[in-house]
N, C-alpha and C positions, 0 to 999 in steps of 0.2 A: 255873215261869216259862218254862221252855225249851220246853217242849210247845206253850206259847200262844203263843210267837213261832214255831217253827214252821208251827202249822196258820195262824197272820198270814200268813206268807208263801206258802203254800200258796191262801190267800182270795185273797191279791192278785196273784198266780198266776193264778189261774184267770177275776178277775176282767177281767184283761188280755187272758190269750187268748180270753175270748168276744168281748170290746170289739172285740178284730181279725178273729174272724169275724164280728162283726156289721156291719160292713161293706159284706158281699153280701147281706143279711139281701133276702130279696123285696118286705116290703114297707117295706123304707129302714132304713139305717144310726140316723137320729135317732127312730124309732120302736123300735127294736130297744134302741136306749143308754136310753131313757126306758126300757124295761120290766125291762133288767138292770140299773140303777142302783136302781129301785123293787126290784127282788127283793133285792137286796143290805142297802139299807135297813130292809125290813121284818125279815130276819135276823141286823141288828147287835146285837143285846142279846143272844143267843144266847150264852151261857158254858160250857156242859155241853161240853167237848171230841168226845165222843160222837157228839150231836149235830149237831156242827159238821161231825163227820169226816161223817155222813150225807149234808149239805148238800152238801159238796162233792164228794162221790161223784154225786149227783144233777147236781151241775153238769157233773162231767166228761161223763156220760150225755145231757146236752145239747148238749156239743160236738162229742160223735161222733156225735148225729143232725144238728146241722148241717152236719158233716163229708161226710156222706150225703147230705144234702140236695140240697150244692153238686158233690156228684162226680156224682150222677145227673144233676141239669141239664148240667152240661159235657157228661157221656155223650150226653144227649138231643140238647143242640144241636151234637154231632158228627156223631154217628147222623144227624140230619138233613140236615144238608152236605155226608156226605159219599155217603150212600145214597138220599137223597132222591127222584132220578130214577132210579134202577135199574131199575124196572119201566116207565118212558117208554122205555130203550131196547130193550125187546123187543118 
């Protein structure tokens, strides 16, 4: 039983920090929470510990490409403001 609260807390975990980067999601916060709430529910009968642990590895896997997602844009719209004209002044 210890194992199952656990990896609980580790679902709802994870669940949470995507919830908050879904946020910046590109195309909206309430499109992003519809499709992670759908993922979520389709893998709640899931009991195989195993499993589970896969699931959530998969999830972490998509917080660090969100993670990327949102560092490259910043990158991009720095890069732009701040290099943008560099070649108008020569």
């Amino acid at each position: 039983m210890k194992m199952a609260n656990s990896l609980r807390r580790e679902v709802l975990n994870l669940y949470k920090n995507l919830l908050y980067l879904g946020r910046d999601y590109p195309k909206g916060a309430d499109y992003f929470k519809r499709r992670l709430k759908n993922v979520f529910l389709k893998n709640k009968d899931v009991k195989d510990p195993e499993k589970i642990k896969e699931l959530i590895a998969r999830g972490e896997f998509v917080m660090k490409e969100l993670e990327a997602l949102y560092f490259l844009r910043k990158y991009r719209a720095m890069k732009q403001r701040y290099y943008s004209d560099t070649n108008d002044t020569n």
